[in-house]
C-alpha positions as YAML, in Angstrom:
chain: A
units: angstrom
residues:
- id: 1
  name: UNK
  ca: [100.26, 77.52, 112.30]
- id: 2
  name: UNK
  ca: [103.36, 75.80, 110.33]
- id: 3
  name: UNK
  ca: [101.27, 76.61, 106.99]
- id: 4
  name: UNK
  ca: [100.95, 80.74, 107.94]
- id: 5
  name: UNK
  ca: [104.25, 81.00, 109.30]
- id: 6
  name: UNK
  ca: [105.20, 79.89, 105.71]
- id: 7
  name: UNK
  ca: [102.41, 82.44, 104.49]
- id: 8
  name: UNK
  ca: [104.10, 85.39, 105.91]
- id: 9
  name: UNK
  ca: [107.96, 83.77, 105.48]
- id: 10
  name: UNK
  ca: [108.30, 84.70, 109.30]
- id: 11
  name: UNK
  ca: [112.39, 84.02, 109.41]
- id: 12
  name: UNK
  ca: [111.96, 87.30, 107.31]
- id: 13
  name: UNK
  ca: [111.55, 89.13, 110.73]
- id: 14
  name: UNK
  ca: [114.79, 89.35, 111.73]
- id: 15
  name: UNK
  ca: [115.28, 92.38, 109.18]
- id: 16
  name: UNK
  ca: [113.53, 95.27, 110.94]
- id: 17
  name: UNK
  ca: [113.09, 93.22, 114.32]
- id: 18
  name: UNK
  ca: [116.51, 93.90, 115.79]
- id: 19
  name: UNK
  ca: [116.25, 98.09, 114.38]
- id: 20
  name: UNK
  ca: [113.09, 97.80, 116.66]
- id: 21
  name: UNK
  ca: [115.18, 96.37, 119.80]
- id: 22
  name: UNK
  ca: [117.47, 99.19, 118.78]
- id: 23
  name: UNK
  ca: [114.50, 102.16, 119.38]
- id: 24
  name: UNK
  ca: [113.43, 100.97, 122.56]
- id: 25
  name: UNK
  ca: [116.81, 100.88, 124.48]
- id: 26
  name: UNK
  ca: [117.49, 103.85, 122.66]
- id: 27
  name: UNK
  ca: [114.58, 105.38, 124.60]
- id: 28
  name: UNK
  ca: [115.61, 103.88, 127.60]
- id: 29
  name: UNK
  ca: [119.33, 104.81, 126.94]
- id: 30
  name: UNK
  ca: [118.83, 108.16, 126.35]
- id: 31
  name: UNK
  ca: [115.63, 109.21, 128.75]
- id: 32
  name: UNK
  ca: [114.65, 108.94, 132.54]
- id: 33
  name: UNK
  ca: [112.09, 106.31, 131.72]
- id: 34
  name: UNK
  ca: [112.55, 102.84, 133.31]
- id: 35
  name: UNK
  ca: [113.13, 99.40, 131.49]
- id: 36
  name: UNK
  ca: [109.06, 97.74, 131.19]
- id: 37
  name: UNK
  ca: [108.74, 94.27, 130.20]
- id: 38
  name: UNK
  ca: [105.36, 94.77, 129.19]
- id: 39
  name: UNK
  ca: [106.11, 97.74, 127.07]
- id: 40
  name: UNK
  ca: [109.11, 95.01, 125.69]
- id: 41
  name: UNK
  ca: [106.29, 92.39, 125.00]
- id: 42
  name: UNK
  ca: [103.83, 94.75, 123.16]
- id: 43
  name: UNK
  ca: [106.29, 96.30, 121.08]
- id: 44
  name: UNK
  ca: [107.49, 92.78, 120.12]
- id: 45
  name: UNK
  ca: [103.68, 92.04, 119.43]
- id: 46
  name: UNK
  ca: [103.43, 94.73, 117.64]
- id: 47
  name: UNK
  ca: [106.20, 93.98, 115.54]
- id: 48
  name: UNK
  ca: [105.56, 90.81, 114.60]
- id: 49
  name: UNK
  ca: [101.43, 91.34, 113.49]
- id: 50
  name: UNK
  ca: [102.18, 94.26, 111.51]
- id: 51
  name: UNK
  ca: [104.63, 92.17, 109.23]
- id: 52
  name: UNK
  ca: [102.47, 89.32, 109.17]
- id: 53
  name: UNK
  ca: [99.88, 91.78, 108.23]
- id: 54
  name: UNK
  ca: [101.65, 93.21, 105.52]
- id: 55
  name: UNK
  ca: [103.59, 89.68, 104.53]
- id: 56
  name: UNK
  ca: [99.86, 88.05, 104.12]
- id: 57
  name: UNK
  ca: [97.82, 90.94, 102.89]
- id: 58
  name: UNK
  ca: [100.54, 91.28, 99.70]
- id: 59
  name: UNK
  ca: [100.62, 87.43, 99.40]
- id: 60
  name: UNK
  ca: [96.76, 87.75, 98.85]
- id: 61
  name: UNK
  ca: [96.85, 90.85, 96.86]
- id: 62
  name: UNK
  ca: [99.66, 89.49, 94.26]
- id: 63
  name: UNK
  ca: [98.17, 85.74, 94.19]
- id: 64
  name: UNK
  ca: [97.69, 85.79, 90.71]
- id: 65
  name: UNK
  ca: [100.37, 87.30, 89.37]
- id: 66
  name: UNK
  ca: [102.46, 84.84, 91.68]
- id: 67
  name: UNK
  ca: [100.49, 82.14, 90.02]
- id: 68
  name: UNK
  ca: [102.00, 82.87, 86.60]
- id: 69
  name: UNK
  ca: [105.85, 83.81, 87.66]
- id: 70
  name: UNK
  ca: [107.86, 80.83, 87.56]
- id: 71
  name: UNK
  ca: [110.16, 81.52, 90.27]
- id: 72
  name: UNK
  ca: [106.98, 82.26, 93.06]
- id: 73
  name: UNK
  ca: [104.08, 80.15, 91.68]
- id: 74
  name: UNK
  ca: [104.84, 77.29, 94.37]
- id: 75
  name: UNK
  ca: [103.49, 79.92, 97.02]
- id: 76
  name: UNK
  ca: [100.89, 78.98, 99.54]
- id: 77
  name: UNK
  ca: [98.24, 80.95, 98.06]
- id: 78
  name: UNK
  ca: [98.75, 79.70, 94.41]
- id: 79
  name: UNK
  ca: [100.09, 76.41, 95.38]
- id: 80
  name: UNK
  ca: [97.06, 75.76, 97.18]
- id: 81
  name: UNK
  ca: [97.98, 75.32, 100.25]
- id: 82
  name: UNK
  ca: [96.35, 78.60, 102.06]
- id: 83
  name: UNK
  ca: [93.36, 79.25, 100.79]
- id: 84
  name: UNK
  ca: [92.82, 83.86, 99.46]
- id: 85
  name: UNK
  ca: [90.40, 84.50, 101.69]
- id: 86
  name: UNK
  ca: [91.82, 82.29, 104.72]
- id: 87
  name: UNK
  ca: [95.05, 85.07, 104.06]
- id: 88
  name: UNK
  ca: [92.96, 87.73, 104.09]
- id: 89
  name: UNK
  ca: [91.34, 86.67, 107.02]
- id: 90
  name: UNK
  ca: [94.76, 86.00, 109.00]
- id: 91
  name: UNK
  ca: [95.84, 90.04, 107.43]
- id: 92
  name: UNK
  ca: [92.48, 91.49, 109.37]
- id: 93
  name: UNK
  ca: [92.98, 89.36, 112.69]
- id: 94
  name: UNK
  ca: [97.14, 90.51, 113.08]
- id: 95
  name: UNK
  ca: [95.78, 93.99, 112.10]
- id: 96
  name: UNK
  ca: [93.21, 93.70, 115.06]
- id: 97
  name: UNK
  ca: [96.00, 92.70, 117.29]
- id: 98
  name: UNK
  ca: [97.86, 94.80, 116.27]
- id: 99
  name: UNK
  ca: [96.10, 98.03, 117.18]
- id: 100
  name: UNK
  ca: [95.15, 96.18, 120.37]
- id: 101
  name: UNK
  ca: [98.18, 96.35, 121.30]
- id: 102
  name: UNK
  ca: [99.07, 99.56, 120.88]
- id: 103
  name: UNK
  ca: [95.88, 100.53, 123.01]
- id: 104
  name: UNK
  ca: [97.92, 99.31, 125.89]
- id: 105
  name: UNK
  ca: [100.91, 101.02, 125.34]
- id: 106
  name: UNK
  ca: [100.01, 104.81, 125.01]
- id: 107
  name: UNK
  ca: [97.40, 106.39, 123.19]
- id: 108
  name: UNK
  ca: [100.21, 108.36, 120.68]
- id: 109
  name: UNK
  ca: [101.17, 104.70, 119.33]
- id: 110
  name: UNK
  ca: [97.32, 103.56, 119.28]
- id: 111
  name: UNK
  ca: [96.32, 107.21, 117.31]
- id: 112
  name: UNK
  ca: [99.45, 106.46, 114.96]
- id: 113
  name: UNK
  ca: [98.46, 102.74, 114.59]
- id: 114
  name: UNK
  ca: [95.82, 103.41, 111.62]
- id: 115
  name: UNK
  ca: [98.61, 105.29, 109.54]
- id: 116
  name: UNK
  ca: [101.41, 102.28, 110.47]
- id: 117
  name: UNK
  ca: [98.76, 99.96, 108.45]
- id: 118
  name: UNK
  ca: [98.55, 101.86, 105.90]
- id: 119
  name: UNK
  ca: [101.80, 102.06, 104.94]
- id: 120
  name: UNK
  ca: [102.84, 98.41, 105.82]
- id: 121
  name: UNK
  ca: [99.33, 97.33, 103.53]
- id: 122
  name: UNK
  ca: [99.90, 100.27, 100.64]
- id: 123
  name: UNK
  ca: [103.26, 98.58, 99.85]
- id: 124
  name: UNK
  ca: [101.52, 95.60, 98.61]
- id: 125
  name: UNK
  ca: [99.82, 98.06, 95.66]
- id: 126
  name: UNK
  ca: [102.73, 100.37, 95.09]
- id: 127
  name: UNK
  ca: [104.42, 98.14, 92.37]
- id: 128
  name: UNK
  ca: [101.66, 98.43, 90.00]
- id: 129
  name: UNK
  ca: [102.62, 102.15, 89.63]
- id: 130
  name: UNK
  ca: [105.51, 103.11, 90.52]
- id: 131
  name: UNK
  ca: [109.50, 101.80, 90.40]
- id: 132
  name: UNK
  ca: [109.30, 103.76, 94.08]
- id: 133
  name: UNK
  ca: [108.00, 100.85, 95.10]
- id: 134
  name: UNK
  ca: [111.30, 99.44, 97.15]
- id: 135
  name: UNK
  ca: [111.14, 101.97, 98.94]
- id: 136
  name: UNK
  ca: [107.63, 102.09, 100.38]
- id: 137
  name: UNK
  ca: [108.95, 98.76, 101.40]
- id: 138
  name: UNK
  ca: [111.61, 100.54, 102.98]
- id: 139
  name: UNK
  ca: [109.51, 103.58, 104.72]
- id: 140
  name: UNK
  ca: [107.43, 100.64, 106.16]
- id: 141
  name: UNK
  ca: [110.39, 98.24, 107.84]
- id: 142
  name: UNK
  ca: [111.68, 101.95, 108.86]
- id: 143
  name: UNK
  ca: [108.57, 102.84, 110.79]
- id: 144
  name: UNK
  ca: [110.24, 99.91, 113.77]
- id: 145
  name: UNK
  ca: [112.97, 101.90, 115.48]
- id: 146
  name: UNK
  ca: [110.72, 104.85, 115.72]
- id: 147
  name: UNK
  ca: [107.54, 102.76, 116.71]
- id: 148
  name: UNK
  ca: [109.72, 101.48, 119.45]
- id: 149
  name: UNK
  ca: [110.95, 104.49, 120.48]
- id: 150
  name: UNK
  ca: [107.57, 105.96, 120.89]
- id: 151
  name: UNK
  ca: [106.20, 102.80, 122.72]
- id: 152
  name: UNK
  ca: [108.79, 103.76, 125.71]
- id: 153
  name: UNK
  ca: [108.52, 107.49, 125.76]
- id: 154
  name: UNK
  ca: [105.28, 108.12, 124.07]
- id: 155
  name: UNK
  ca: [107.72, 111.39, 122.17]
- id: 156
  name: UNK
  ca: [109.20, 111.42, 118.95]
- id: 157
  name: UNK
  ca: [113.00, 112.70, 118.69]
- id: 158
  name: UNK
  ca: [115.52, 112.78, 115.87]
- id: 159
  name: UNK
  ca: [118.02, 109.92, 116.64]
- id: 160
  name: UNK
  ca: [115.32, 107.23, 116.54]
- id: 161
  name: UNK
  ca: [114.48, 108.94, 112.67]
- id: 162
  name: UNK
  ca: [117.90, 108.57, 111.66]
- id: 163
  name: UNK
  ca: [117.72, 104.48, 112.37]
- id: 164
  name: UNK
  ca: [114.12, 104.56, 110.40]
- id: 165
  name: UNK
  ca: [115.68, 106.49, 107.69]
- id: 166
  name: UNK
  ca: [119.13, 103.39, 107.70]
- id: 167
  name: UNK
  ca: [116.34, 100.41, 107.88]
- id: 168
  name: UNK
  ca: [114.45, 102.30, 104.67]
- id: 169
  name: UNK
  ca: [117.65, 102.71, 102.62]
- id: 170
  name: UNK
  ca: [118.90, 99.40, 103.60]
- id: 171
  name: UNK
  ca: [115.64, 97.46, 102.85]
- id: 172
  name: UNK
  ca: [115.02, 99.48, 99.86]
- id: 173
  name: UNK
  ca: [118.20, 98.63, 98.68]
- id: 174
  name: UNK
  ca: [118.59, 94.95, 99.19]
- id: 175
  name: UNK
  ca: [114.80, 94.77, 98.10]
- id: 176
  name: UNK
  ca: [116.37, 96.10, 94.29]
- id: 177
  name: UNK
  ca: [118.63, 93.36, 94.41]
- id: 178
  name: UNK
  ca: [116.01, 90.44, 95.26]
- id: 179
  name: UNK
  ca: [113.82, 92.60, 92.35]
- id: 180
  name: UNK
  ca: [116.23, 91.31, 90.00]
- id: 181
  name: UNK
  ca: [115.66, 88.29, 89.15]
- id: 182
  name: UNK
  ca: [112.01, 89.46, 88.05]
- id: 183
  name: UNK
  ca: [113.37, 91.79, 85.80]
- id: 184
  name: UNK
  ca: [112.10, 90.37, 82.46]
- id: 185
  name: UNK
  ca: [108.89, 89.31, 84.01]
- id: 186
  name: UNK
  ca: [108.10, 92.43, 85.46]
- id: 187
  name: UNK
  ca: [108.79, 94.36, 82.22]
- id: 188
  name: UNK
  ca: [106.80, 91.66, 80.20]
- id: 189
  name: UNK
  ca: [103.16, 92.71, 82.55]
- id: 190
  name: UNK
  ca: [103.93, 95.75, 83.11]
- id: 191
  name: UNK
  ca: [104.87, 95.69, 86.95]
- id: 192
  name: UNK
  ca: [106.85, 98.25, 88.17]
- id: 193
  name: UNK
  ca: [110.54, 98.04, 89.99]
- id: 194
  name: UNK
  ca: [113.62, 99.72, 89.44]
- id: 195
  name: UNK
  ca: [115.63, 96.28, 87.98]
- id: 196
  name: UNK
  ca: [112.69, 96.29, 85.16]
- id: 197
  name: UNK
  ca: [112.62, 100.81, 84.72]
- id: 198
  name: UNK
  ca: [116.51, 100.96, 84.81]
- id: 199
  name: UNK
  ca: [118.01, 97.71, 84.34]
- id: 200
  name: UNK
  ca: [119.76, 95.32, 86.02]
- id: 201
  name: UNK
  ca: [123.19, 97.51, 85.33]
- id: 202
  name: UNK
  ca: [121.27, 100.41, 87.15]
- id: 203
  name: UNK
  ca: [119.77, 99.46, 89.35]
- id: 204
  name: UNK
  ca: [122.50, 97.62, 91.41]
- id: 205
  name: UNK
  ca: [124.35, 101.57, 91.08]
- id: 206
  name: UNK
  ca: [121.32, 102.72, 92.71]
- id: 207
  name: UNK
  ca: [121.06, 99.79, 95.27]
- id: 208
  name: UNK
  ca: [124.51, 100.73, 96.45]
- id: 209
  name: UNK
  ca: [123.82, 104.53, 96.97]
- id: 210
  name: UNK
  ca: [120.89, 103.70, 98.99]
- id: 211
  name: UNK
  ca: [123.26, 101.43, 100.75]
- id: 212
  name: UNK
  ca: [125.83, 104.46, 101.29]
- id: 213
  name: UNK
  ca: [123.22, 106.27, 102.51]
- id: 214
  name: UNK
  ca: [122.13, 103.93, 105.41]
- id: 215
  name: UNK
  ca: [125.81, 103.43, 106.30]
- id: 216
  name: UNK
  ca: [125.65, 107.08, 106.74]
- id: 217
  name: UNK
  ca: [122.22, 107.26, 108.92]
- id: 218
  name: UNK
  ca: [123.97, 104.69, 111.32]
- id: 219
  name: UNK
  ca: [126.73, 106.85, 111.82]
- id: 220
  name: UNK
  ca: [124.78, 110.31, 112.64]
- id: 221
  name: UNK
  ca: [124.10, 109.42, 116.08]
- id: 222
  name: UNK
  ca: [127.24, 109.31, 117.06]
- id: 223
  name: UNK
  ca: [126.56, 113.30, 117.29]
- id: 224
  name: UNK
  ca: [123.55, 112.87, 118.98]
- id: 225
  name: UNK
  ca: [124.19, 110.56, 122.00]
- id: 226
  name: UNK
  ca: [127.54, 109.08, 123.68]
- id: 227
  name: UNK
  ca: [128.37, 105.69, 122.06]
- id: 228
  name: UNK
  ca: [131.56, 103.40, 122.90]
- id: 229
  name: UNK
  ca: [134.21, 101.23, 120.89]
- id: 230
  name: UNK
  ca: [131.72, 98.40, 120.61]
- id: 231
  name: UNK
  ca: [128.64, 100.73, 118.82]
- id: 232
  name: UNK
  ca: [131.50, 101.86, 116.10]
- id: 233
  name: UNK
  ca: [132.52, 98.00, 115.59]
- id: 234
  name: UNK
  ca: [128.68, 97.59, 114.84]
- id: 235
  name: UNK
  ca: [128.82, 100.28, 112.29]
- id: 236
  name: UNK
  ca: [132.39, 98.59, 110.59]
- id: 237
  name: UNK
  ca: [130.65, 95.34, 110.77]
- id: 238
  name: UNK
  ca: [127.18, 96.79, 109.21]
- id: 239
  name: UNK
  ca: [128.99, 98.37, 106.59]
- id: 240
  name: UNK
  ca: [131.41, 95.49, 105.28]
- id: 241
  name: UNK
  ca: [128.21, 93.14, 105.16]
- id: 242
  name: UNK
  ca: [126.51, 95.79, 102.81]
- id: 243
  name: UNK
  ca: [129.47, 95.66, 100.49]
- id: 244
  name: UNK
  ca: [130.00, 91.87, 100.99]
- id: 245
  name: UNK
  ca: [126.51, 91.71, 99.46]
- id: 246
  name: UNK
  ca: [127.36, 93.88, 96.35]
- id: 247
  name: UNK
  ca: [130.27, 91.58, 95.83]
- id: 248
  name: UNK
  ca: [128.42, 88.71, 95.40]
- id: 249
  name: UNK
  ca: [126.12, 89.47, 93.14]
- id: 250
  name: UNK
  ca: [126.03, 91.26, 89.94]
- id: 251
  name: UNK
  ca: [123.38, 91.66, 86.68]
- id: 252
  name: UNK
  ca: [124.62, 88.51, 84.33]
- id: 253
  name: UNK
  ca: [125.00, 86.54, 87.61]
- id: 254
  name: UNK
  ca: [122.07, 86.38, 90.19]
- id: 255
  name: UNK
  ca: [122.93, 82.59, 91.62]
- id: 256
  name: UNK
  ca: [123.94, 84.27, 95.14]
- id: 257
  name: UNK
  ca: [121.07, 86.35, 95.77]
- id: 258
  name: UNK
  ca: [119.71, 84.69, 98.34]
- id: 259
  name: UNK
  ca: [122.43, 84.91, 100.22]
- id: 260
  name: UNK
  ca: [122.81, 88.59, 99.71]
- id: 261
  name: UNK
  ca: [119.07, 88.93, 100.30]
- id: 262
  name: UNK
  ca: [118.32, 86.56, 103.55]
- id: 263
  name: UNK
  ca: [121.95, 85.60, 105.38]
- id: 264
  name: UNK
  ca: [123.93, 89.21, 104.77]
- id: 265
  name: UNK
  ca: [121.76, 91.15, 105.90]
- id: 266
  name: UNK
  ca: [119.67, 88.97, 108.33]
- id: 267
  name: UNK
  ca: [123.34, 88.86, 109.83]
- id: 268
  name: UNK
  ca: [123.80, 92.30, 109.29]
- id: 269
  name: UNK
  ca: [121.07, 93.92, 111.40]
- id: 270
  name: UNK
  ca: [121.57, 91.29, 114.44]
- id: 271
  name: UNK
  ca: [125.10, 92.01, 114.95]
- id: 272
  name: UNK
  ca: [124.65, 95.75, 114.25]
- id: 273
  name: UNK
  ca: [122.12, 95.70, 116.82]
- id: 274
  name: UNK
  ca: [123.70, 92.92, 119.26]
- id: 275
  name: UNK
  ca: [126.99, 95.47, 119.68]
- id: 276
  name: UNK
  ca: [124.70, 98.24, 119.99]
- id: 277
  name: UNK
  ca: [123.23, 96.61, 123.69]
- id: 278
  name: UNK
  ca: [127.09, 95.57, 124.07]
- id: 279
  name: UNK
  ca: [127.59, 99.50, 124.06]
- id: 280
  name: UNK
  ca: [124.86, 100.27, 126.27]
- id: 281
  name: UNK
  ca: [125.90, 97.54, 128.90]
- id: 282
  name: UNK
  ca: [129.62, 99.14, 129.20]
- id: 283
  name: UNK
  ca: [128.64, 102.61, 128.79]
- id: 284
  name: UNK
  ca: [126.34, 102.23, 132.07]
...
């Protein structure tokens, strides 16, 4: 179990994870349908076997051109110690759950399950096509706050779109910045990102206006739905991490992009969405 949750890099969950916690008290906020702790459970299932899904099935799918990157060829799958098809294997069985679960949830979710695979699997191809490819990433990690809205009121409706929409900007742009430091090795065989079509210079512009943009999608409901003193905090606090993460990093010095990458903006999402429930709790 230790060796897959290193597979799939599962601390990596906590970037869509709390958007997801955000769409399903959203529903619950914002409709006549009653808190379920079963509908809680299966959404968090769900969550966390489509990313292992998608985290396993690209591991497998790019084990060979991790094998000959410096910077990623100590990966299980190269490394040795998760064998391709034993990947592949764990990819089919969360995908399996996965759809499982939505079977007991409603059939809208379990028809729309099929297309949620896609997407979180296609990702794993996109970058040997297209520079787009951060933000497939992004339309995939943006499919949570919607999946969880639908899991509590089996009904799509805007304000649950305009979180996807934040989560794909967001991810897409912090996914540029961890894209950088493959720059020259995605250039040199021909793989496809936005660092290695634009440049490094570039490409951090563009990461930024992606990350104005999600700013932007977090504010919209505000016109949508009541929200308190504590939701706009959130949105203050979402939005200084985003910069904090543009400060620290830049294209002749890429030493603090882990930090930008995995602390800002794991911190980022959990207090966004931890003053979010704060809002709900004194709003009620």
């Amino acid at each position: 179990m230790k060796k897959y949750m290193s597979l799939v890099l599962f601390a990596h969950s906590v970037f869509a994870l709390p958007f997801a916690v955000i769409g399903f008290f959203l529903a619950i906020q914002t409709t006549d349908q009653p808190f379920e702790w079963k509908k809680l459970l299966l959404m968090l299932l769900c969550m966390v076997t489509a990313r292992n899904a998608a985290m396993a099935f690209n591991r497998y799918l790019d084990r060979d051109i991790d094998a000959i990157n410096p910077r990623t060829a100590m990966r299980d799958i190269p490394a040795g110690k998760i064998s391709a098809n034993r990947a592949l294997a764990f990819t089919i069985v969360n995908c399996l759950i996965f759809m499982a679960a939505t079977y007991f949830i409603n059939s809208l979710c379990f028809y729309l399950s099929p297309i949620a695979l896609f997407v979180v699997l296609f990702y794993s191809y996109t970058k040997r096509f297209t520079p787009l490819c951060h933000l497939v990433l992004g339309v995939g990690l943006g499919l949570a706050p919607i999946g969880a809205y639908l899991v509590v009121t089996n009904a799509f409706h805007i304000i649950p779109v305009f979180y996807g929409l934040a989560v794909m900007c967001w991810s897409g742009g912090f996914d540029i910045i961890y894209a950088m430091q493959d720059e020259e090795f995605d250039r040199e065989n021909g793989l496809n990102s936005i660092p290695a079509y634009f440049g490094g210079k570039r490409a951090l512009r563009i990461s930024e206006l992606l990350h104005v943009a999600s700013f932007i999608f977090v504010l919209l409901p505000i016109f949508y739905m009541p929200v308190g003193w504590f939701y706009y905090i959130g949105v203050v606090f979402y939005g200084m991490l985003l910069i904090y993460q543009h400060r620290i990093v830049s294209p002749t010095d890429l030493s603090r992009v882990d930090r930008a990458f995995m602390t800002t903006n794991g911190i980022a999402s959990v207090i966004f969405a931890l003053f979010y429930l704060l809002d709900i709790i004194f709003l009620v």
